[in-house]
N, C-alpha and C positions, 0 to 999 in steps of 0.2 A: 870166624865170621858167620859160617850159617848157622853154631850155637845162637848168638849173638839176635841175628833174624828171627829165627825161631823163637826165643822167650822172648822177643817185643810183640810176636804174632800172638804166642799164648795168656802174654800179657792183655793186650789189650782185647783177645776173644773174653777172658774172667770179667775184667774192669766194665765190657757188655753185659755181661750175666748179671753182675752185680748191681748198675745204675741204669739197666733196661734200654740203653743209647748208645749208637756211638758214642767214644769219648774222644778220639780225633788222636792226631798220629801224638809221639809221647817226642819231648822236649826234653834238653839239659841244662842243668844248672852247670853255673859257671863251677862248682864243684866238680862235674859230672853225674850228678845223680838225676837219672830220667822224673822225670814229671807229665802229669795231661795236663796240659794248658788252662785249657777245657774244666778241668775239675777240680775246686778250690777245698782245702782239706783231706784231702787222699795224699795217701803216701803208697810210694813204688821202688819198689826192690827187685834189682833184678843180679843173677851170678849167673857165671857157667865155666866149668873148667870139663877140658876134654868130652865125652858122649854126654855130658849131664848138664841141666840147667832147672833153677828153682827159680821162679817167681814169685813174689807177696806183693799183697794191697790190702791197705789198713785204713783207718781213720786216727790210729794212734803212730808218730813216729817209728820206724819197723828199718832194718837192715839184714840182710842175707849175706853172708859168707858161705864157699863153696870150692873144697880142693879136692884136686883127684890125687890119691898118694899111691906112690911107687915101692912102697913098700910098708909091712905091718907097724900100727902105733900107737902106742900104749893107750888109749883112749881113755880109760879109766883115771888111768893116776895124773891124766891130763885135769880132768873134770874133777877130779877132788882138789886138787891145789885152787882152780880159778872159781869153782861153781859150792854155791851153799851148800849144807849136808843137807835140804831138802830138794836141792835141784837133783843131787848125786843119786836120791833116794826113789827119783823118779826113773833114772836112766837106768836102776837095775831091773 
């Protein structure tokens, strides 16, 4: 829960920085994915698993994913099966 707090606090301190205003508390779609009411074409991401939380604000559709793993994993051979050889080419 205070993850949770936290990246909606961080959240909407950026979403300030960015459109120079308040943007007013953030809302959910019947999905669950947070929205500013307030701000028509912004998109908001928010994760957090255990000490860590990412935030993003876009103007382009945008989604965050965020695990904390318990143990080592393979990342690499993960990212070649799903991601282009020019995504792969960036992660080395």
């Amino acid at each position: 829960r205070v993850g949770q707090t936290l990246s909606r606090r961080v959240l909407r301190r950026l979403a300030k920085q960015v459109f120079g205003e308040e943007v007013g508390e953030l809302s959910k779609l019947p999905s669950g994915k947070p929205v500013f009411a307030s701000q028509r074409g912004v998109e908001v991401s928010l994760a957090h698993s255990g000490p860590v939380a990412v935030v993003a604000l876009a103007t382009e559709p945008i989604g965050v994913d965020l695990e904390c793993l318990l143990r080592p994993v393979a990342w690499r051979a993960i990212a070649e099966r799903y991601f282009s050889p020019d995504e792969c080419a960036i992660l080395a």
